[in-house]
C-alpha positions as CSV (number, residue, x, y, z in Angstrom):
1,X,108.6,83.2,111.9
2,X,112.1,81.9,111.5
3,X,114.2,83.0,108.5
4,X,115.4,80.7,105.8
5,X,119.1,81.8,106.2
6,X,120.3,79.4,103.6
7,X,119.1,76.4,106.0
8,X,115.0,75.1,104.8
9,X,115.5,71.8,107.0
10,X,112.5,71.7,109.1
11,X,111.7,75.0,108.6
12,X,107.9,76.4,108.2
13,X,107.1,78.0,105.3
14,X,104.2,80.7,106.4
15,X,105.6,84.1,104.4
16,X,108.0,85.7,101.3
17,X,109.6,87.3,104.4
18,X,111.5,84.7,105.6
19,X,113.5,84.5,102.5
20,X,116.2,86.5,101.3
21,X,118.1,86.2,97.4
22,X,120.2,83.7,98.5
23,X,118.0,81.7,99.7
24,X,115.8,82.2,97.0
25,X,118.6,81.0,94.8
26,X,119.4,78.2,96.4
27,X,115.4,77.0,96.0
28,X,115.4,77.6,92.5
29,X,119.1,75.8,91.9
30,X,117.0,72.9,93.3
31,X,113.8,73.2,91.3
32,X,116.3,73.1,88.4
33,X,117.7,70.3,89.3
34,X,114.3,68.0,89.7
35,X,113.0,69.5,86.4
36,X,115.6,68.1,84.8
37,X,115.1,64.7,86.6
38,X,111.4,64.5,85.8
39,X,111.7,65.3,82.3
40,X,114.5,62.7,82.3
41,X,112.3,60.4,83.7
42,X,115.1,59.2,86.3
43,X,113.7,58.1,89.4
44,X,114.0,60.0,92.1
45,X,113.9,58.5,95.8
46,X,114.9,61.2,98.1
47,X,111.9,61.5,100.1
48,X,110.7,57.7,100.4
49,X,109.4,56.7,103.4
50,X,108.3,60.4,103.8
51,X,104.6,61.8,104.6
52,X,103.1,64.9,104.1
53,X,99.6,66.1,104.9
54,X,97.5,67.8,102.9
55,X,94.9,69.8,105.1
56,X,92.5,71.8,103.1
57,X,89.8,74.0,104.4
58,X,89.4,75.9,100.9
59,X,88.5,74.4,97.7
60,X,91.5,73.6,95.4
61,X,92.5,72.0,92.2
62,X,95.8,73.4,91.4
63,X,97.8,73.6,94.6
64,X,96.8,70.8,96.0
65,X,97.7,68.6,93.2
66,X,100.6,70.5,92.8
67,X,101.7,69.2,96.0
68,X,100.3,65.8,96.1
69,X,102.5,65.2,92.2
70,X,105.4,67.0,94.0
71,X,105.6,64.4,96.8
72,X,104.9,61.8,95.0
73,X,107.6,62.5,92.5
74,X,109.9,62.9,95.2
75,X,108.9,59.1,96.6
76,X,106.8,60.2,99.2
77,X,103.6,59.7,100.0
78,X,100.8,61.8,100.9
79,X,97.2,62.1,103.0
80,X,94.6,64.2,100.9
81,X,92.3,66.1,103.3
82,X,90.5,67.9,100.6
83,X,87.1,68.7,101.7
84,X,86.5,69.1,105.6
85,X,83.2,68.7,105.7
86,X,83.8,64.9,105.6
87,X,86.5,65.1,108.6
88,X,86.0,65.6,112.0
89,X,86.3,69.4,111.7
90,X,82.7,69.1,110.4
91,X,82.2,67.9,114.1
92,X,83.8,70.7,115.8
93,X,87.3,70.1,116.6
94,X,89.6,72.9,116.4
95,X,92.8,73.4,113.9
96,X,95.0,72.8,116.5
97,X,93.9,69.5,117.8
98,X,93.5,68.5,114.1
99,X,97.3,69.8,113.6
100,X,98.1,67.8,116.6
101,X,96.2,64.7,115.7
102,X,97.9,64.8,111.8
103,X,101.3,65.5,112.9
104,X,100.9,62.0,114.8
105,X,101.2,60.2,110.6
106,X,102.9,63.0,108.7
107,X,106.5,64.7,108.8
108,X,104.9,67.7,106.9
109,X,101.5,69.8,106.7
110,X,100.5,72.0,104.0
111,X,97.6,74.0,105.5
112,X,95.3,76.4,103.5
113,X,92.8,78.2,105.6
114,X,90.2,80.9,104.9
115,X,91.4,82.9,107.6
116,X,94.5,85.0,107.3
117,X,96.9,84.5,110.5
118,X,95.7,80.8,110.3
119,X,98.7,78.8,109.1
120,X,101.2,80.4,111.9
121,X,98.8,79.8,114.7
122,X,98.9,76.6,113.1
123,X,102.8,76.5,113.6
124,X,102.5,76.7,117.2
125,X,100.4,73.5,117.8
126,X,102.9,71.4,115.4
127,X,106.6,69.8,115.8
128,X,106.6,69.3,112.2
129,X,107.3,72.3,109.1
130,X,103.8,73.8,108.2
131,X,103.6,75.2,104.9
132,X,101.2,77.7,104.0
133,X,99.1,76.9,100.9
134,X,97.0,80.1,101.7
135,X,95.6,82.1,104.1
136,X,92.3,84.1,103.4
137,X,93.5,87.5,101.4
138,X,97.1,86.8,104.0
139,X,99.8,85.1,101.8
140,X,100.7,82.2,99.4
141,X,104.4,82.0,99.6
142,X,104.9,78.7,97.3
143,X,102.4,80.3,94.4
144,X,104.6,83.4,94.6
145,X,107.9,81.4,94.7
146,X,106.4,79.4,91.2
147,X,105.7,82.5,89.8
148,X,108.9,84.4,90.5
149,X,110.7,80.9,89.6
150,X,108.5,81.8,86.1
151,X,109.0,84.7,85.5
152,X,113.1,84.4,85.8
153,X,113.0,81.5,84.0
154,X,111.4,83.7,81.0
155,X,114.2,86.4,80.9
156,X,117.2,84.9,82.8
157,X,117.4,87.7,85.2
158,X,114.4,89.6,87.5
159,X,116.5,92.7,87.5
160,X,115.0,95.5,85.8
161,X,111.7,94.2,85.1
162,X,108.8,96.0,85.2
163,X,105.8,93.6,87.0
164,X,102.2,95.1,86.5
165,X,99.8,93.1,88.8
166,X,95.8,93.7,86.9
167,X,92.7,92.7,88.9
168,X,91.4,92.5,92.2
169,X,94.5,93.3,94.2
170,X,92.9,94.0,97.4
171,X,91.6,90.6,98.2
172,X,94.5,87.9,95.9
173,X,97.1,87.2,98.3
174,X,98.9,85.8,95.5
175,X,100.0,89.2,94.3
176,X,100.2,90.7,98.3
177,X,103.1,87.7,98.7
178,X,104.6,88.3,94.8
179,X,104.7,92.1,95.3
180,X,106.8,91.0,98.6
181,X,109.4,88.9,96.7
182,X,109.6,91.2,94.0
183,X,111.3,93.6,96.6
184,X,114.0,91.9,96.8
185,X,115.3,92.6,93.3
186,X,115.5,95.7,91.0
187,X,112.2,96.0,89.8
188,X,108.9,98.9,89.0
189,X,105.3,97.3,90.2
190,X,102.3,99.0,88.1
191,X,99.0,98.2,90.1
192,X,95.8,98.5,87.7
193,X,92.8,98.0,89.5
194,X,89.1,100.0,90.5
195,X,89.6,101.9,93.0
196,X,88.0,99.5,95.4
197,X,90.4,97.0,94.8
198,X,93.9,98.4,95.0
199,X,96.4,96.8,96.4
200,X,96.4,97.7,100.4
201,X,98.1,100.9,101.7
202,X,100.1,98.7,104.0
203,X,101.6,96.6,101.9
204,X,102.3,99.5,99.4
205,X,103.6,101.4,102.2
206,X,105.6,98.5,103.3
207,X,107.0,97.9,99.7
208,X,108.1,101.8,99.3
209,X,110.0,101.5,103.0
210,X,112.3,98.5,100.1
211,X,112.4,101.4,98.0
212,X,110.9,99.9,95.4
213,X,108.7,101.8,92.5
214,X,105.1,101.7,92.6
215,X,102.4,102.9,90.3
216,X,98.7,102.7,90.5
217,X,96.6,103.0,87.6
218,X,92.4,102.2,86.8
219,X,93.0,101.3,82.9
220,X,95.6,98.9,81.5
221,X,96.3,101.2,78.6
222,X,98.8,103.5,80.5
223,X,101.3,100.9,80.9
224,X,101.1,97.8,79.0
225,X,103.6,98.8,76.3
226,X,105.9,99.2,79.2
227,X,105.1,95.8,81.1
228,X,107.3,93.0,81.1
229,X,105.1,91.3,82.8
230,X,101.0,91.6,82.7
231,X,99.7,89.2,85.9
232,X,96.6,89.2,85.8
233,X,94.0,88.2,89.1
234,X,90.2,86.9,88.8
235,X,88.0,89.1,91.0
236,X,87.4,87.2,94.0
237,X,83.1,86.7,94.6
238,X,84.0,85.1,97.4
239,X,85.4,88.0,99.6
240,X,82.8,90.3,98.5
241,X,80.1,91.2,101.3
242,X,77.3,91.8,98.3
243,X,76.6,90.2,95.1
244,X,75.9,94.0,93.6
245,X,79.4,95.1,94.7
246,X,80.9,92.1,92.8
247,X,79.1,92.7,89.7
248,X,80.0,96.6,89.5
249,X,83.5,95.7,89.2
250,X,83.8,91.7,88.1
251,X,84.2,92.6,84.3
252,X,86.3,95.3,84.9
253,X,89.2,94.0,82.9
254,X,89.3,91.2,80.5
255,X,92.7,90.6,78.4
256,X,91.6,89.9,74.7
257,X,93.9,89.0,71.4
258,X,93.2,93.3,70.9
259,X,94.7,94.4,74.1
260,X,97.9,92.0,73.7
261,X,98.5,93.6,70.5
262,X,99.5,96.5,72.5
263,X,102.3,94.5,75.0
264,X,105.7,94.0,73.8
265,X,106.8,91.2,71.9
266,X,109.2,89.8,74.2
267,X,106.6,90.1,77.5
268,X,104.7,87.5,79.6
269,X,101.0,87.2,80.5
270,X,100.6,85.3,83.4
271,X,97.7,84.5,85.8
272,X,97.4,81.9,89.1
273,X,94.6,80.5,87.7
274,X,91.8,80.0,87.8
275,X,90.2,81.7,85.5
276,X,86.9,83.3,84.9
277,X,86.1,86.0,82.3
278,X,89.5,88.2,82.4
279,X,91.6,86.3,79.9
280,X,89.6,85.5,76.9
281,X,90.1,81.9,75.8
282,X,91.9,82.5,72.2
283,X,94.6,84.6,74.1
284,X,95.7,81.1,75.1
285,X,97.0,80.9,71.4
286,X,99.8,83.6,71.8
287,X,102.7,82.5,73.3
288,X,103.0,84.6,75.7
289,X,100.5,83.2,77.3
290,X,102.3,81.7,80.0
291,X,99.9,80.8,82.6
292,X,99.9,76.4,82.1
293,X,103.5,77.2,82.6
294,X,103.7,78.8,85.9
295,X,100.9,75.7,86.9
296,X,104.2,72.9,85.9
297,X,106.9,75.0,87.4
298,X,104.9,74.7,90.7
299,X,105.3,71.4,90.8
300,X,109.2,72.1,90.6
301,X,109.0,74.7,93.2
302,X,107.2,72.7,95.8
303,X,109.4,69.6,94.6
304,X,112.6,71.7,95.9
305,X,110.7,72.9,99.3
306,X,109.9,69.5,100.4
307,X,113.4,68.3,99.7
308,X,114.9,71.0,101.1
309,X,112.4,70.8,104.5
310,X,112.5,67.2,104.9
311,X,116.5,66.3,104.3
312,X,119.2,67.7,105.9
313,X,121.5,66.4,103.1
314,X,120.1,65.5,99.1
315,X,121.2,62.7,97.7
């Protein structure tokens, strides 16, 4: 995987390990910048004439919205491949020929895949910037850019912070790439979680080679009052091997009005939707609910990667 170095044109985007702070900065500089032009309602041009693919082998809602509104606000335009029982991967052909084939009409692909490893096998097949939307329990760099652009947009710096990730952390790549970025910066990660579902000892191990603090926990209690930040993860059905394993632990934690009494007054609560049964719907009333949030900044986000892949120069 190539690194960012400060230069995104043309680049794939397949982990948080090809970015450094400065690049990070300059992505988020950009997502400023086309926030402010959307809610302006100037129009914005850059990327007319522009395709990008949208290759989905997993159901989504958010993120592939998310990136069909980003290009579109950009002036681009888009081809949805949402459901690939209706393409001709239902008849057998393999992802790279289907890369090859949809590089042919598009000058970007964002791929998600149920199998982790997918998206950069996918890089070698394609002369055009793959992004990875998600790769089984691998990654999902942009949903772990949005939420890092989130959460520094909540306290003006991500120094300092203390991050604790609650759920099924074993399986949601959104927190494996988030617990990544957050390396990068000053911060303590609390993982709460049954013990099935901790975050991996790999990643863990890779995170305390950064140096950075790590606690695990099995109740919330312990370190709420401490958290700036309470990210919460659904428990994923779908990576269980048995139906009775998923019910032993799919209630294990559900955020209610009660428990957020206990969080500070100046914290976030955020999830990468969707949702299930772990945030109760009247915690959507407190304000630091912040969840509908992170969904608008990724739109911001992916807004500043395409620019930044597709022109060597914004105008």
């Amino acid at each position: 995987m190539q690194k960012i170095q400060q230069n995104f044109y043309s680049k794939d985007i397949i982990s948080v390990n090809q970015f450094t702070k400065a690049d990070i900065d300059i992505l988020f500089a950009q997502a400023d910048l086309w926030r402010e032009k959307v809610q302006s309602g100037a129009p914005i041009t850059v990327l007319s004439g522009k395709i990008m693919a949208n290759l989905f082998y997993e159901p989504s809602t958010r993120t592939s919205s998310s990136f069909i509104a980003a290009m579109q606000r950009l002036g681009g335009g888009f081809i949805p491949i949402n459901d690939v029982h209706y393409s001709s991967v239902s008849k057998g052909e393999n992802l790279a020929d289907t890369i090859r084939t949809l590089e042919q009409y598009s000058d970007v692909i964002v791929l998600r895949h149920p199998e982790q490893g997918q998206a950069l096998l996918a890089t070698k097949a394609s002369g055009k910037p793959i992004i990875n939307a998600g790769d089984g329990i691998g990654e999902h760099p942009t949903q772990a850019l949005l939420d890092l652009y989130t959460i520094q947009n909540s306290f003006g710096s991500l120094e300092g912070l203390t991050v604790t990730m609650v759920g099924d952390l074993k399986n949601g790549r959104t927190v494996h790439s988030l617990a990544q970025l957050l390396a990068l910066y000053d911060v303590k990660l609390n993982y709460v979680a049954p013990r099935v579902l901790q975050m991996p000892i790999t990643l863990c191990n890779q995170l305390k080679n950064s140096g950075i603090q790590q606690d695990e926990h099995e109740t919330l209690d312990a370190v709420i009052a401490d958290s700036n930040v309470i990210y919460v993860t659904r428990i994923q059905k779908e990576r269980f091997d048995s139906l009775s394993d998923y019910e032993a632990v799919k209630d294990a934690f559900v955020i209610t009005p009660e428990i957020m009494q206990s969080a500070p007054k100046d914290s976030i609560l955020m999830h990468p939707l969707p949702r299930l049964a772990e945030i109760h719907p009247s915690v959507d009333r407190d304000p630091r609910a912040i969840y509908f949030k992170q969904v608008q900044n990724g739109m911001y986000v992916r807004m500043a990667l395409l620019s930044l892949l597709l022109r060597e120069e914004l105008s």
